[in-house]
ModelCIF file with pLDDT and N, C-alpha, C, O atoms, coordinates in Angstrom:
data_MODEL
#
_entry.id   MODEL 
#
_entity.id                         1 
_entity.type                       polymer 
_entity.pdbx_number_of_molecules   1 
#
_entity_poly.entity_id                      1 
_entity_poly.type                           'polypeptide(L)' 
_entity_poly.nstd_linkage                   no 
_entity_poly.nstd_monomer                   no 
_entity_poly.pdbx_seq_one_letter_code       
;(UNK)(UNK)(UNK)(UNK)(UNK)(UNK)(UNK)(UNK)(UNK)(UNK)(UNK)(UNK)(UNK)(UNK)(UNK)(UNK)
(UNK)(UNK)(UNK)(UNK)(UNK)(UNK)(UNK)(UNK)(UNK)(UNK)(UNK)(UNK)(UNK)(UNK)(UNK)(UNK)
(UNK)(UNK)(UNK)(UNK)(UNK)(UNK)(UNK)(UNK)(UNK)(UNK)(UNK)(UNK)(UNK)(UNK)(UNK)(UNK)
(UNK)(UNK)(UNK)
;
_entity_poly.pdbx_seq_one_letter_code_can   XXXXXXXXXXXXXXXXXXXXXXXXXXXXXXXXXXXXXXXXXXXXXXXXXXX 
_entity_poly.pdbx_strand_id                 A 
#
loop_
_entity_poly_seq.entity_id 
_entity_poly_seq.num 
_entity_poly_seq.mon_id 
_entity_poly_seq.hetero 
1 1  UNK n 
1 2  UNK n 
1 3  UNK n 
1 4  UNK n 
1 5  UNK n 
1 6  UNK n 
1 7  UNK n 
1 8  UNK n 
1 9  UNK n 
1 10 UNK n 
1 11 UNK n 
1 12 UNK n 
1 13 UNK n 
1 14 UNK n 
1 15 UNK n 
1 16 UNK n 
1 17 UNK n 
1 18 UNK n 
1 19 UNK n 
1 20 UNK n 
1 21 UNK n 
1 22 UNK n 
1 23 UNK n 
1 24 UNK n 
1 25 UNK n 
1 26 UNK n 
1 27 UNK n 
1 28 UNK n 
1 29 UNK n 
1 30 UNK n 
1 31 UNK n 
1 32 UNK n 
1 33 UNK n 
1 34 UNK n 
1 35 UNK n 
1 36 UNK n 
1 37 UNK n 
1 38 UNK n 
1 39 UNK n 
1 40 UNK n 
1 41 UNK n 
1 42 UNK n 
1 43 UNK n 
1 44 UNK n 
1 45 UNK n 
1 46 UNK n 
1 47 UNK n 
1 48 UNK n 
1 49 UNK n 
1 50 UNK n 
1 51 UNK n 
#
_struct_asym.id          A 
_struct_asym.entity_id   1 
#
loop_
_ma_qa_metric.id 
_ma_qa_metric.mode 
_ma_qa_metric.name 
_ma_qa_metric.software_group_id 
_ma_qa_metric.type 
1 global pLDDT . pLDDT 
2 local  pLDDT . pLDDT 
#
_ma_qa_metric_global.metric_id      1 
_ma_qa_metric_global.metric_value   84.92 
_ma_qa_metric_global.model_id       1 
_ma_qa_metric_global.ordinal_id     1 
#
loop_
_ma_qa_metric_local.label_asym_id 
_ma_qa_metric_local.label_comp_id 
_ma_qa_metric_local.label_seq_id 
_ma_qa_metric_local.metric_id 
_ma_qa_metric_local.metric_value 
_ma_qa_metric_local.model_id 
_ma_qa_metric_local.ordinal_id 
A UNK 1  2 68.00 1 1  
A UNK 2  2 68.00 1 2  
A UNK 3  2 74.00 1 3  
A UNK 4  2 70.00 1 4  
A UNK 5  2 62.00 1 5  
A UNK 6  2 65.00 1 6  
A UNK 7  2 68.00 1 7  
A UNK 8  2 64.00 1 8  
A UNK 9  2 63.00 1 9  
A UNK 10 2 67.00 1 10 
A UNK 11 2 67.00 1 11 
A UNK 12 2 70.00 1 12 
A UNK 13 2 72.00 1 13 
A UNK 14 2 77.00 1 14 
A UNK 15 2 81.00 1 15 
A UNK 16 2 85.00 1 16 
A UNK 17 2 88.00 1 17 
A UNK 18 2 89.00 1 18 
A UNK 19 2 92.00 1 19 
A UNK 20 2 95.00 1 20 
A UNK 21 2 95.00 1 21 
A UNK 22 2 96.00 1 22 
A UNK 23 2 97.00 1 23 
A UNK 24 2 97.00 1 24 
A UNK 25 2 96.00 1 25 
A UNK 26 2 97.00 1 26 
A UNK 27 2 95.00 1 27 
A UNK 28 2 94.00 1 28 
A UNK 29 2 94.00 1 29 
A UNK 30 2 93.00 1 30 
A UNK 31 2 91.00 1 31 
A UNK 32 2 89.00 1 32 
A UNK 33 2 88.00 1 33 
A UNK 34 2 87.00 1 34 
A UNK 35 2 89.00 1 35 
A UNK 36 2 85.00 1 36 
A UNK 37 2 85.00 1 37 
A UNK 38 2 87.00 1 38 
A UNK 39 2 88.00 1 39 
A UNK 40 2 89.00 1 40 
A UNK 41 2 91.00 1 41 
A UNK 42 2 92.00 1 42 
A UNK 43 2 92.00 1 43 
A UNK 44 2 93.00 1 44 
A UNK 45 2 94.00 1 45 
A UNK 46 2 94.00 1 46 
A UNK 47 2 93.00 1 47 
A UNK 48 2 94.00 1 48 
A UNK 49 2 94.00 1 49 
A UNK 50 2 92.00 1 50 
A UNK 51 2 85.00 1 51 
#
loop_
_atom_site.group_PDB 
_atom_site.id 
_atom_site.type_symbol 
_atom_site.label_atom_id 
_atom_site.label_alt_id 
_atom_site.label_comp_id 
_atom_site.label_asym_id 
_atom_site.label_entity_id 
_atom_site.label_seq_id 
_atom_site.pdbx_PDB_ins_code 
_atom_site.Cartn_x 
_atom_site.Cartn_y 
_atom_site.Cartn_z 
_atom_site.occupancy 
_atom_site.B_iso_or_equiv 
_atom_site.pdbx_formal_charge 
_atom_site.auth_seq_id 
_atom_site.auth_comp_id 
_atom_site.auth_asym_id 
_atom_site.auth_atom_id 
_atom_site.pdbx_PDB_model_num 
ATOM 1   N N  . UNK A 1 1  ? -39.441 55.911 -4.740 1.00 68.00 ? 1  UNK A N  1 
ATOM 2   C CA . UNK A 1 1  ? -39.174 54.561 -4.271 1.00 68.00 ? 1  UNK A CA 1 
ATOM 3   C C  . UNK A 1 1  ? -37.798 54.083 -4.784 1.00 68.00 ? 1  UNK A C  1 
ATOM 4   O O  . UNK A 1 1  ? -36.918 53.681 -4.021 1.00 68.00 ? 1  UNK A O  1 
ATOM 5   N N  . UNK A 1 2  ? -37.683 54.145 -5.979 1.00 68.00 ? 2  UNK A N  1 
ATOM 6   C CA . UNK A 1 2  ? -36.200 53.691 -6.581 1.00 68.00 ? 2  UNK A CA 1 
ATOM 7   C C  . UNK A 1 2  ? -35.292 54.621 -5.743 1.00 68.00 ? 2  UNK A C  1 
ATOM 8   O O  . UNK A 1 2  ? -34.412 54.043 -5.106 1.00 68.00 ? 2  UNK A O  1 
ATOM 9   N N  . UNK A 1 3  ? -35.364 56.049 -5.634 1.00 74.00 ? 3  UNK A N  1 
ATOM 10  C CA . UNK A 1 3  ? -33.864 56.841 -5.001 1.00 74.00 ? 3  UNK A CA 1 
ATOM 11  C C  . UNK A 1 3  ? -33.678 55.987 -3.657 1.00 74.00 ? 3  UNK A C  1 
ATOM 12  O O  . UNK A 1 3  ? -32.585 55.544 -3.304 1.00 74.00 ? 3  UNK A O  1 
ATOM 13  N N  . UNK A 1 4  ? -35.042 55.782 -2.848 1.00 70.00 ? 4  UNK A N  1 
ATOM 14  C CA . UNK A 1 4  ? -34.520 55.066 -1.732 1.00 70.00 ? 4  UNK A CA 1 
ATOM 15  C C  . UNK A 1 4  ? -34.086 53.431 -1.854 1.00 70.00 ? 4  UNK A C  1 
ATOM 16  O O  . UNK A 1 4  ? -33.430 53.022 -0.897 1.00 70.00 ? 4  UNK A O  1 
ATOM 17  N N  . UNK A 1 5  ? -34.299 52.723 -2.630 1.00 62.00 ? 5  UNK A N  1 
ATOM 18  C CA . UNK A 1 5  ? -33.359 51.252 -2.421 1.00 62.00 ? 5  UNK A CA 1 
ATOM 19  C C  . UNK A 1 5  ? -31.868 51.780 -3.823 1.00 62.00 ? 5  UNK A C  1 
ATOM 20  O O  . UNK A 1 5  ? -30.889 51.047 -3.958 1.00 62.00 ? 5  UNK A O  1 
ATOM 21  N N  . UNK A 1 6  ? -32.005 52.879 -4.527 1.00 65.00 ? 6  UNK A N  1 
ATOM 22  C CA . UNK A 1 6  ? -30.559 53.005 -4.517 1.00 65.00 ? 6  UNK A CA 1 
ATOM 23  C C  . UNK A 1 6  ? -29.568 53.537 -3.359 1.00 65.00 ? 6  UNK A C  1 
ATOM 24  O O  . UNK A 1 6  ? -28.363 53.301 -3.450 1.00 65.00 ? 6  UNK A O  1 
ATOM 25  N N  . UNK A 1 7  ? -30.151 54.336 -2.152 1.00 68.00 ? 7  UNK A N  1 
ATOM 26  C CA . UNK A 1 7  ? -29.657 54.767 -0.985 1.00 68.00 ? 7  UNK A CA 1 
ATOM 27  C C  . UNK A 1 7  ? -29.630 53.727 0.209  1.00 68.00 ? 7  UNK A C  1 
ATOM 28  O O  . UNK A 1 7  ? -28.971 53.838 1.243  1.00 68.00 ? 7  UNK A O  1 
ATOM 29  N N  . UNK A 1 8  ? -30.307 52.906 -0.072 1.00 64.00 ? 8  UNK A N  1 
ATOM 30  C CA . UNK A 1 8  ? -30.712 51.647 1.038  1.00 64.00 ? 8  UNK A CA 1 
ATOM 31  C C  . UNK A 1 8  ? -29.025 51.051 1.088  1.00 64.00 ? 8  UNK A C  1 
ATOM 32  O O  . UNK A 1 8  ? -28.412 50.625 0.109  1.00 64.00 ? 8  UNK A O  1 
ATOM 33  N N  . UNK A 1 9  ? -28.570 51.142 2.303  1.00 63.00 ? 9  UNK A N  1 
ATOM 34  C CA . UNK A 1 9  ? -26.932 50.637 2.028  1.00 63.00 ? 9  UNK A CA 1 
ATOM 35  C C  . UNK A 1 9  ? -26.930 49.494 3.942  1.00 63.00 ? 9  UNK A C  1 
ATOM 36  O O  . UNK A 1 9  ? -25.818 49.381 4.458  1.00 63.00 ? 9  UNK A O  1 
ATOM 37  N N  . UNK A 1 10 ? -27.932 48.944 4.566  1.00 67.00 ? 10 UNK A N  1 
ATOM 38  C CA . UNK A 1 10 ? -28.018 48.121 5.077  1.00 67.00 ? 10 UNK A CA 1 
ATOM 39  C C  . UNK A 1 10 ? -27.518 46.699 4.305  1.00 67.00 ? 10 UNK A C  1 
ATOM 40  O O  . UNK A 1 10 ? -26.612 46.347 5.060  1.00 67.00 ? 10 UNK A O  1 
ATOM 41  N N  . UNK A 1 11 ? -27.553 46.189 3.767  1.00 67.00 ? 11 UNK A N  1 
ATOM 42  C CA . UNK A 1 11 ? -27.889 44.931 3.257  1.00 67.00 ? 11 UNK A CA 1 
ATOM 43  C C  . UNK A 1 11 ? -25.597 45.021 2.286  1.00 67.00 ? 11 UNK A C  1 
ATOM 44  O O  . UNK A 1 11 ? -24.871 44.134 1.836  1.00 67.00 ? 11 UNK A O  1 
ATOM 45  N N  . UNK A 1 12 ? -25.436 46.383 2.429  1.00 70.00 ? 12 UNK A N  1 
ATOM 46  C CA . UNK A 1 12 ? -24.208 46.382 1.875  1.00 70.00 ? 12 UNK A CA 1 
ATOM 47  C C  . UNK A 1 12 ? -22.759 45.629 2.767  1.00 70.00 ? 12 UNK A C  1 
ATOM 48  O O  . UNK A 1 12 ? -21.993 44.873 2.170  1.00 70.00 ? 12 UNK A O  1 
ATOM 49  N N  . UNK A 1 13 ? -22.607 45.919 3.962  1.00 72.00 ? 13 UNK A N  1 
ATOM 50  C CA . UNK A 1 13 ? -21.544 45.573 4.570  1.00 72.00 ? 13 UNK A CA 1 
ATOM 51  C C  . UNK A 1 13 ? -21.667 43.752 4.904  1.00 72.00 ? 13 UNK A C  1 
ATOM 52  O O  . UNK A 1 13 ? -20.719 42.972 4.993  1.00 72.00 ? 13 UNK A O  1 
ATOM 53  N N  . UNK A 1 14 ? -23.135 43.438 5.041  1.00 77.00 ? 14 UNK A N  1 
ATOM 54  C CA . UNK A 1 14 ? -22.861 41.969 4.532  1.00 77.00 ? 14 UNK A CA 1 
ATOM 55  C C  . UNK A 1 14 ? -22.078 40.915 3.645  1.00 77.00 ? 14 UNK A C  1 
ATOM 56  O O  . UNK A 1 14 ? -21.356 39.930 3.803  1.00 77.00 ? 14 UNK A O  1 
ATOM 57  N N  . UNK A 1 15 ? -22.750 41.845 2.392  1.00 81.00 ? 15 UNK A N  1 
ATOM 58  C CA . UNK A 1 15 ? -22.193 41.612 0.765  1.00 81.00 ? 15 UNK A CA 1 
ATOM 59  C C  . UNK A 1 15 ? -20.772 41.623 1.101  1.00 81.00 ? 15 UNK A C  1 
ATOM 60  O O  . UNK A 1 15 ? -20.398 40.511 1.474  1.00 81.00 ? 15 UNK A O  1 
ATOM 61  N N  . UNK A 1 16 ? -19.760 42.608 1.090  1.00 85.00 ? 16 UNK A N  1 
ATOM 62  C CA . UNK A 1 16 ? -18.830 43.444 1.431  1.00 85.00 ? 16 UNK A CA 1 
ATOM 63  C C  . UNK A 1 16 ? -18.096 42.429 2.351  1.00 85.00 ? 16 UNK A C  1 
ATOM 64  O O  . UNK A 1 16 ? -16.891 42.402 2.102  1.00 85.00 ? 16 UNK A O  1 
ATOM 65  N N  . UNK A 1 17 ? -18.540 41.462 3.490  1.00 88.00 ? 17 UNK A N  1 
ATOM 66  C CA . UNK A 1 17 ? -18.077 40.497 4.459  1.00 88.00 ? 17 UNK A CA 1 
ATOM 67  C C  . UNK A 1 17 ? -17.909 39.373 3.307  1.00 88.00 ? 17 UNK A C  1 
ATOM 68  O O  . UNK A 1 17 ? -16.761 39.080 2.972  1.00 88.00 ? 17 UNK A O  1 
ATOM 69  N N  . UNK A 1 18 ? -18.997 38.738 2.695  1.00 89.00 ? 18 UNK A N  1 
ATOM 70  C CA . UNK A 1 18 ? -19.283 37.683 2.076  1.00 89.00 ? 18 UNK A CA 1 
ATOM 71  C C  . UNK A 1 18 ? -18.390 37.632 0.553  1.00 89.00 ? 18 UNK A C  1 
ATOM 72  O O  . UNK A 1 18 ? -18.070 36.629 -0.085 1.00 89.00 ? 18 UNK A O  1 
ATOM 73  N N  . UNK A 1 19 ? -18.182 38.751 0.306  1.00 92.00 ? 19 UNK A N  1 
ATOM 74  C CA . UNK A 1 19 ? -16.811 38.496 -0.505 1.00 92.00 ? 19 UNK A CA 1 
ATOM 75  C C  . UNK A 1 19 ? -15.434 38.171 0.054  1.00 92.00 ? 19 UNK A C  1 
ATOM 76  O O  . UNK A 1 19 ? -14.743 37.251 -0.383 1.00 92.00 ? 19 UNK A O  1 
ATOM 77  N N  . UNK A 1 20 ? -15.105 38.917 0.968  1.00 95.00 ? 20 UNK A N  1 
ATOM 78  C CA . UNK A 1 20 ? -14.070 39.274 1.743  1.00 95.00 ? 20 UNK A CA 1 
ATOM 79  C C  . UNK A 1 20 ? -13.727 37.638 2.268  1.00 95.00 ? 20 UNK A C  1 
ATOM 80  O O  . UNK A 1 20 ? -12.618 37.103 2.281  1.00 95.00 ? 20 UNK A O  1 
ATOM 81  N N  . UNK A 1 21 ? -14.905 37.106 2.644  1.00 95.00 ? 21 UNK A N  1 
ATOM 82  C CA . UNK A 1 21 ? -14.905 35.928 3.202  1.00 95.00 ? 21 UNK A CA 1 
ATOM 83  C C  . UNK A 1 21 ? -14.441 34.904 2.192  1.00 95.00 ? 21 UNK A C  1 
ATOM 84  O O  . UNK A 1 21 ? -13.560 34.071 2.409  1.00 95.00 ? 21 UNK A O  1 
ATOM 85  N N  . UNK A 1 22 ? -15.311 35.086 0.745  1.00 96.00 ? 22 UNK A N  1 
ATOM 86  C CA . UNK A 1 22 ? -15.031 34.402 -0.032 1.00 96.00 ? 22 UNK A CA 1 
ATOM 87  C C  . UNK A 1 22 ? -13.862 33.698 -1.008 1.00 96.00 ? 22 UNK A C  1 
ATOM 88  O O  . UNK A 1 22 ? -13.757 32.629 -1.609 1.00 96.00 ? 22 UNK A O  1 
ATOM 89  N N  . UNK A 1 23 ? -12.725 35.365 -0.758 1.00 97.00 ? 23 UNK A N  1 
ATOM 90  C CA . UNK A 1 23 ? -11.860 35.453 -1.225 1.00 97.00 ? 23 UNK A CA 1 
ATOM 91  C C  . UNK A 1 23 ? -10.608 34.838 -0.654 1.00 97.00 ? 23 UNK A C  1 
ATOM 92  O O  . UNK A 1 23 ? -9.498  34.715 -1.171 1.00 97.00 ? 23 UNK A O  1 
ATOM 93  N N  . UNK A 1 24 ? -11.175 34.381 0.873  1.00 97.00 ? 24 UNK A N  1 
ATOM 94  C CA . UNK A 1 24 ? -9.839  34.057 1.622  1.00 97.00 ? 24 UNK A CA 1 
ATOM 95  C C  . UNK A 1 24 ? -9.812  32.576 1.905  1.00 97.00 ? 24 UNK A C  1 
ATOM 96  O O  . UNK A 1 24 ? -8.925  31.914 2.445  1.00 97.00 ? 24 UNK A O  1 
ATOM 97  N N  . UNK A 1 25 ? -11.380 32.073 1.255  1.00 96.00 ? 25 UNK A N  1 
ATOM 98  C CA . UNK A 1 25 ? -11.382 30.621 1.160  1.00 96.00 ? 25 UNK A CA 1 
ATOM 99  C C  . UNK A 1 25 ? -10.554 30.172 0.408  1.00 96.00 ? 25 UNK A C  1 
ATOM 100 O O  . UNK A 1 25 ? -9.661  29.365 0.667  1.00 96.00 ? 25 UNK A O  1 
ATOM 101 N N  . UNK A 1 26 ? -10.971 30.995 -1.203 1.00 97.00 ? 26 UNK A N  1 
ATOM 102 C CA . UNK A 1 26 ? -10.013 30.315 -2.307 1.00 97.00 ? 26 UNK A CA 1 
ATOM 103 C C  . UNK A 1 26 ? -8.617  30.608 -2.187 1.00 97.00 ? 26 UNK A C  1 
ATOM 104 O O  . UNK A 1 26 ? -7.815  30.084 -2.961 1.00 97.00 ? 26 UNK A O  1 
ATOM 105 N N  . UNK A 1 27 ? -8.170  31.578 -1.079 1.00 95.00 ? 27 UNK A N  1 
ATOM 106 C CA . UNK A 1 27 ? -6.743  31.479 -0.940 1.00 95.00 ? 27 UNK A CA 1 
ATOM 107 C C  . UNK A 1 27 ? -6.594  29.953 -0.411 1.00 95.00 ? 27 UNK A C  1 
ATOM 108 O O  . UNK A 1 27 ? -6.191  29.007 -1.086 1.00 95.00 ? 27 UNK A O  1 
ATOM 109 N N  . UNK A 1 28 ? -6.955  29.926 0.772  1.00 94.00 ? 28 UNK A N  1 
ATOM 110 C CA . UNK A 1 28 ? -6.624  28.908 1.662  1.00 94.00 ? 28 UNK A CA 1 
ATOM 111 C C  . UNK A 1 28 ? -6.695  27.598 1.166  1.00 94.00 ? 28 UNK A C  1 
ATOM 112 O O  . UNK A 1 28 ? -5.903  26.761 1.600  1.00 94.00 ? 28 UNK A O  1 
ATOM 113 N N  . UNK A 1 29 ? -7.904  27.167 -0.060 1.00 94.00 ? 29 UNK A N  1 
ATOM 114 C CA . UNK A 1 29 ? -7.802  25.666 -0.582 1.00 94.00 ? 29 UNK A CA 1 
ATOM 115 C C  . UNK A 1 29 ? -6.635  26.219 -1.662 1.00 94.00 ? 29 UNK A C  1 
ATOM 116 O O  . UNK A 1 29 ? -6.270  25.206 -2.259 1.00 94.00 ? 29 UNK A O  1 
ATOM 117 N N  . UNK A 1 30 ? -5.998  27.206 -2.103 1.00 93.00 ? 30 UNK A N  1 
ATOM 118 C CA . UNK A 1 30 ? -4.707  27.206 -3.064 1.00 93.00 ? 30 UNK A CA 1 
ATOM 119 C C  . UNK A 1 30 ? -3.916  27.112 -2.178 1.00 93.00 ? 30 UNK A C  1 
ATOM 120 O O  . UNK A 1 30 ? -3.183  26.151 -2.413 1.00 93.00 ? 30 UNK A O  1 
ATOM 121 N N  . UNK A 1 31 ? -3.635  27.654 -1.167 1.00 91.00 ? 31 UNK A N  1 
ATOM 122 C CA . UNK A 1 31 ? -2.474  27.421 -0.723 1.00 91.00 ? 31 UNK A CA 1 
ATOM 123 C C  . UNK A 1 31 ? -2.519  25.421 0.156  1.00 91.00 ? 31 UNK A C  1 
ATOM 124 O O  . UNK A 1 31 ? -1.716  24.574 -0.236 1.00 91.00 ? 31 UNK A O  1 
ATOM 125 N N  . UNK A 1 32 ? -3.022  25.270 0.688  1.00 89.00 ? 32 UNK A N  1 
ATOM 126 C CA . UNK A 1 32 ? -3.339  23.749 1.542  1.00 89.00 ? 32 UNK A CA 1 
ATOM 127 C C  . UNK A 1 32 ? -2.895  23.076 0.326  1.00 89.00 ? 32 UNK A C  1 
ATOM 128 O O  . UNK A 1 32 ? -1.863  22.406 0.274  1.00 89.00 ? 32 UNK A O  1 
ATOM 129 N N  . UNK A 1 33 ? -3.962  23.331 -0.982 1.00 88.00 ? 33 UNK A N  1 
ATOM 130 C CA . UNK A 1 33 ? -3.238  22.327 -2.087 1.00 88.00 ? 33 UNK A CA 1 
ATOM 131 C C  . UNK A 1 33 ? -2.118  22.136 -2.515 1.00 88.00 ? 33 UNK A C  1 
ATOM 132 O O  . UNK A 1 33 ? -1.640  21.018 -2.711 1.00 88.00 ? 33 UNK A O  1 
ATOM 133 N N  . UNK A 1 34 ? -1.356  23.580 -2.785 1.00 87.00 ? 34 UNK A N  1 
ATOM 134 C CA . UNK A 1 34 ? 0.118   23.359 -2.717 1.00 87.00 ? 34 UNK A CA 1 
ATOM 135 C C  . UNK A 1 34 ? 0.860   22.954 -1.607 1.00 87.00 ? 34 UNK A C  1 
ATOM 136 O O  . UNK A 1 34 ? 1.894   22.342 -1.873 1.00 87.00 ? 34 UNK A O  1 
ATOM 137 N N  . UNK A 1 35 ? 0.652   23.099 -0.681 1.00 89.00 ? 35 UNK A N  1 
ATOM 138 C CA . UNK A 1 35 ? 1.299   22.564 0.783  1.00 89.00 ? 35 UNK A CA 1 
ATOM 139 C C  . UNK A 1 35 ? 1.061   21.208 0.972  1.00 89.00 ? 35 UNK A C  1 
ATOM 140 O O  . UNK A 1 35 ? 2.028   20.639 1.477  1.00 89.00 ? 35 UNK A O  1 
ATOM 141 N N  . UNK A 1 36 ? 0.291   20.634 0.785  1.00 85.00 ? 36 UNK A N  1 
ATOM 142 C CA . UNK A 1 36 ? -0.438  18.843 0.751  1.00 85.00 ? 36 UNK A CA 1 
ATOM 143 C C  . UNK A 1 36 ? 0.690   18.555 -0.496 1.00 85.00 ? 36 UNK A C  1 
ATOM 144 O O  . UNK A 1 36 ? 1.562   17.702 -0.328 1.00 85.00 ? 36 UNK A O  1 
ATOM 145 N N  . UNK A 1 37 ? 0.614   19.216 -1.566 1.00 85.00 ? 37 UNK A N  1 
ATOM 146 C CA . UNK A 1 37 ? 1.754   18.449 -2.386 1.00 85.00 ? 37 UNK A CA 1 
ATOM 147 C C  . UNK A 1 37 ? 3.020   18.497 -1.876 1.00 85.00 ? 37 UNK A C  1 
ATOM 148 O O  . UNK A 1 37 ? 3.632   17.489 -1.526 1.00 85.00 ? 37 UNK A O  1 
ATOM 149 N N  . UNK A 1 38 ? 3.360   19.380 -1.826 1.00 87.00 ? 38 UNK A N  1 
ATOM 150 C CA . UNK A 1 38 ? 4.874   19.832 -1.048 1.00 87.00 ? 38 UNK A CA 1 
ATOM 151 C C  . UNK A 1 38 ? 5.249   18.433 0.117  1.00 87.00 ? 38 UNK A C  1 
ATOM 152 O O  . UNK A 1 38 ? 6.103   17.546 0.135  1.00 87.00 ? 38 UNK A O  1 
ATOM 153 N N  . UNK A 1 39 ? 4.115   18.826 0.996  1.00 88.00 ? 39 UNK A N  1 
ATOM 154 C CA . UNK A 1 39 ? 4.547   17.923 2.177  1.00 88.00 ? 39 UNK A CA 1 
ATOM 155 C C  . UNK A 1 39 ? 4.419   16.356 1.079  1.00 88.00 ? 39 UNK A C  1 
ATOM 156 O O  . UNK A 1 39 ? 5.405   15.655 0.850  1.00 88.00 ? 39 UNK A O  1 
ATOM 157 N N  . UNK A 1 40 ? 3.260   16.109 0.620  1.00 89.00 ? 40 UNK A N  1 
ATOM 158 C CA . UNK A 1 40 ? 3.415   14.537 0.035  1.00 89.00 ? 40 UNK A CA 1 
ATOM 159 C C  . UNK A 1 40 ? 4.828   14.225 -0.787 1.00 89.00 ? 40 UNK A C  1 
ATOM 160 O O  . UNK A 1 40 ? 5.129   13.038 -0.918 1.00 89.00 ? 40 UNK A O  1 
ATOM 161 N N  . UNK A 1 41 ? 5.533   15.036 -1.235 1.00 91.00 ? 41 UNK A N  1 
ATOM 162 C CA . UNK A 1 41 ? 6.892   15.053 -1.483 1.00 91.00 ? 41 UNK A CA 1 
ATOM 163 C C  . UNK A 1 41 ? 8.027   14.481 -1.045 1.00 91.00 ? 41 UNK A C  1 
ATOM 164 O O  . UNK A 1 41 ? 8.836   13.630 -1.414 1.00 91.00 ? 41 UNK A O  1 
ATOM 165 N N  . UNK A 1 42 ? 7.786   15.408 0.095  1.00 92.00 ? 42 UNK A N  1 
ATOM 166 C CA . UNK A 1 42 ? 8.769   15.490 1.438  1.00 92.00 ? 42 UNK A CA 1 
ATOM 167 C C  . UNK A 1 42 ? 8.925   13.972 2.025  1.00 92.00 ? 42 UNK A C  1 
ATOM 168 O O  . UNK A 1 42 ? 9.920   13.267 1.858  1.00 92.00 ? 42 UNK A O  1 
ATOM 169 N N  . UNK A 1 43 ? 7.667   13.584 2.794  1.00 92.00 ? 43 UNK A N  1 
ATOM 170 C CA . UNK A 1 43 ? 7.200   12.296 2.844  1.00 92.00 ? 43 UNK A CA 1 
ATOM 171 C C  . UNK A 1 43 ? 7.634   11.185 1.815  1.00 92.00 ? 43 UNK A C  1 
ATOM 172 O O  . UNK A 1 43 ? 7.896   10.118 2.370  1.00 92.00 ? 43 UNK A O  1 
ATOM 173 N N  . UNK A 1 44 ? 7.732   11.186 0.838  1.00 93.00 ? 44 UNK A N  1 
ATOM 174 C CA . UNK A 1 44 ? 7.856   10.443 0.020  1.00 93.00 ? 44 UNK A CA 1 
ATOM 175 C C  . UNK A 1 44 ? 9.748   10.169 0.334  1.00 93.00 ? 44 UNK A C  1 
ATOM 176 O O  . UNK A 1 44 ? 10.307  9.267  0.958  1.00 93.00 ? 44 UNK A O  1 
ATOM 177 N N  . UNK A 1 45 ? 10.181  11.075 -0.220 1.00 94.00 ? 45 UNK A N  1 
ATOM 178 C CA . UNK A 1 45 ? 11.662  11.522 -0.321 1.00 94.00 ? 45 UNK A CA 1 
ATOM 179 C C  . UNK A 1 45 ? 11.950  10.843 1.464  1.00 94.00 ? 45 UNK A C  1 
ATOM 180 O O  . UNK A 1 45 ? 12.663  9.840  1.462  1.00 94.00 ? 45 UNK A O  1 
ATOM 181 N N  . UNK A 1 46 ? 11.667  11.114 2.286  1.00 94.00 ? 46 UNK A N  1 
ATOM 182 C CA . UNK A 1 46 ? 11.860  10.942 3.332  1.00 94.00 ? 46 UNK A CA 1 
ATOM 183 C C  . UNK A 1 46 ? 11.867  9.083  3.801  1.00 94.00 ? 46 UNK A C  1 
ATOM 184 O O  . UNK A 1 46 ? 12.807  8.736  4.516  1.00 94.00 ? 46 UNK A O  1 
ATOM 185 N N  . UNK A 1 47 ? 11.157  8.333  3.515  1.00 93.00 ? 47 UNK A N  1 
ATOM 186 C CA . UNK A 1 47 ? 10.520  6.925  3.233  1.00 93.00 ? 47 UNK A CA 1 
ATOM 187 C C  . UNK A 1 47 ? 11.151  6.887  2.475  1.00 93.00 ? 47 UNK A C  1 
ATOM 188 O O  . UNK A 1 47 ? 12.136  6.338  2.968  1.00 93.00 ? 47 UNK A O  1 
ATOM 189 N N  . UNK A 1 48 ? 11.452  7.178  1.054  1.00 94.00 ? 48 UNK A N  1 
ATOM 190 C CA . UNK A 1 48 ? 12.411  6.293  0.208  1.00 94.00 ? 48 UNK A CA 1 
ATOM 191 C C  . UNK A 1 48 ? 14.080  6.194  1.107  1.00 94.00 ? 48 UNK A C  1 
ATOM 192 O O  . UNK A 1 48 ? 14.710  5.137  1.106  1.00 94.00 ? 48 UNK A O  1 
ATOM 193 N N  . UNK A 1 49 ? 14.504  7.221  1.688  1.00 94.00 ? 49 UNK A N  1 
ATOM 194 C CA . UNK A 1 49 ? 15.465  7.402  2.244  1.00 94.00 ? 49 UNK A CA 1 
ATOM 195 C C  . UNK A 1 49 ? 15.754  6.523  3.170  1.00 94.00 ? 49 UNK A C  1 
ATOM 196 O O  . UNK A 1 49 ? 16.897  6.064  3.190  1.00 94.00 ? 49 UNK A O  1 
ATOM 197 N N  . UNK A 1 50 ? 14.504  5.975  4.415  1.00 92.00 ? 50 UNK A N  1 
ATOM 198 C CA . UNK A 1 50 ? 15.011  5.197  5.342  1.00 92.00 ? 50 UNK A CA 1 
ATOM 199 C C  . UNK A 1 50 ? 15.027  3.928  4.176  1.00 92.00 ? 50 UNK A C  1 
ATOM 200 O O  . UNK A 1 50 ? 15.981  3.174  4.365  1.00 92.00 ? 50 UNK A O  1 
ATOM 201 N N  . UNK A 1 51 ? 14.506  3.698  3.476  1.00 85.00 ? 51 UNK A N  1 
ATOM 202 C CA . UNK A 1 51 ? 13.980  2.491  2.698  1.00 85.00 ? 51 UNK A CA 1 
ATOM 203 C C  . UNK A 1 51 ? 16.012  2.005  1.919  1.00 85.00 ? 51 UNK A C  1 
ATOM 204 O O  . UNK A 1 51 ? 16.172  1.037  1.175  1.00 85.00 ? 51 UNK A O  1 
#
């Protein structure tokens, strides 16, 4: 019973997605966060300028 759920590899390429997936979230809220600052910058600098 154990050799077969160490051979059991269904339930693997999920896992395998669900990281993959996971990993490109926390890119994306790092990068948006730096980009939201950047641009709130920009904006700023931009408004003081017509000002």
């Amino acid at each position: 019973m154990l050799r077969n759920l160490w051979k059991e590899e269904r339930g693997q390429g999920m896992t395998e997605y669900g990281l993959i997936l996971a990993l490109l979230v926390i890119g994306v809220i790092t990068i948006m966060g730096t980009m939201g600052t950047n641009l709130t910058n920009k904006f700023t600098t931009v408004s003081n300028a017509l000002n």
